[in-house]
C-alpha positions in Angstrom: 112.7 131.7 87.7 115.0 133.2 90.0 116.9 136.4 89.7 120.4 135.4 88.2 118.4 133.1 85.6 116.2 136.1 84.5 119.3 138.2 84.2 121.2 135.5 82.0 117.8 135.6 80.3 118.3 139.5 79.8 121.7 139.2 78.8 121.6 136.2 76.3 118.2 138.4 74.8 120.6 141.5 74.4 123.6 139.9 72.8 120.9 138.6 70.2 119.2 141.7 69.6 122.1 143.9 69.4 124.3 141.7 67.7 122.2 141.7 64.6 123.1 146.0 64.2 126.4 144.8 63.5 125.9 143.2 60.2 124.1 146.3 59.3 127.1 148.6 60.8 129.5 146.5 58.9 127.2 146.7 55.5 126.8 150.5 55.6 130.8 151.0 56.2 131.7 149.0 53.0 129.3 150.4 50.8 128.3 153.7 52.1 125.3 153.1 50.9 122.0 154.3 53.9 119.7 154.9 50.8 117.1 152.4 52.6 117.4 153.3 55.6 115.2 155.7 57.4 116.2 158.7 58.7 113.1 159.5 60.6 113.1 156.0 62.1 116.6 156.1 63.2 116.2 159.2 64.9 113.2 157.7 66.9 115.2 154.5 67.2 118.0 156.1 68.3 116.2 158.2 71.2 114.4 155.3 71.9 117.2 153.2 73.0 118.7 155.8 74.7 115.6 156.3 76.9 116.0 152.1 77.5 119.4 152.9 78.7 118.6 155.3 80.9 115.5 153.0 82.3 118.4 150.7 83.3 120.2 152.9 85.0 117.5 154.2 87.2 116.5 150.6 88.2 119.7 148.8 88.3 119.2 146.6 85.7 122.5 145.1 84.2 121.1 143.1 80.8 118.9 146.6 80.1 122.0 148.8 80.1 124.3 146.6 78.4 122.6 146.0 75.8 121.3 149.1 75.5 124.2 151.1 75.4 125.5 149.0 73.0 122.8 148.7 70.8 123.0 152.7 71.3 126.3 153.3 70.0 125.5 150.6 66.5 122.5 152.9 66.0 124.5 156.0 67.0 126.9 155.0 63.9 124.2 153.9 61.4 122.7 157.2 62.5 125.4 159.4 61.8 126.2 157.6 58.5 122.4 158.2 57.6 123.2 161.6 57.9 126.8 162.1 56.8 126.3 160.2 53.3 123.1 160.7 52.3 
């Protein structure tokens, strides 16, 4: 496989993954409900994805940071509502 395939790979594997935070995003800001969700687990989520960003960044890699910093700011949101409403 050569490079630009394994990117599209990356990319096509981070619009999947981080597109399914947004039905969750979109749940939580109807109902205000985050009584199942974790708040430890989002915290280490959270940091988690952050540190994925930041991997990207160091080596360059387009699909990691995308998606990442994406899937950082859905989690960043979830997060905060955790927080703020529970």
């Amino acid at each position: 496989m050569d490079a630009s395939s394994t990117e599209l790979l990356g990319l096509i594997a981070g619009c999947l993954t981080t597109g399914s935070f947004i039905p969750q995003v979109v749940k939580i800001m109807k109902t205000r409900d985050v009584s199942s969700i974790s708040l430890v687990m989002y915290i280490a989520f959270t940091l988690g994805v952050l540190l994925w960003c930041i991997y990207g960044i160091i080596n360059g890699q387009a699909s990691i940071v995308a998606a990442n910093g994406i899937t950082l700011a859905l989690a960043a949101v979830i997060l905060g509502m955790k927080i703020r409403y529970r």
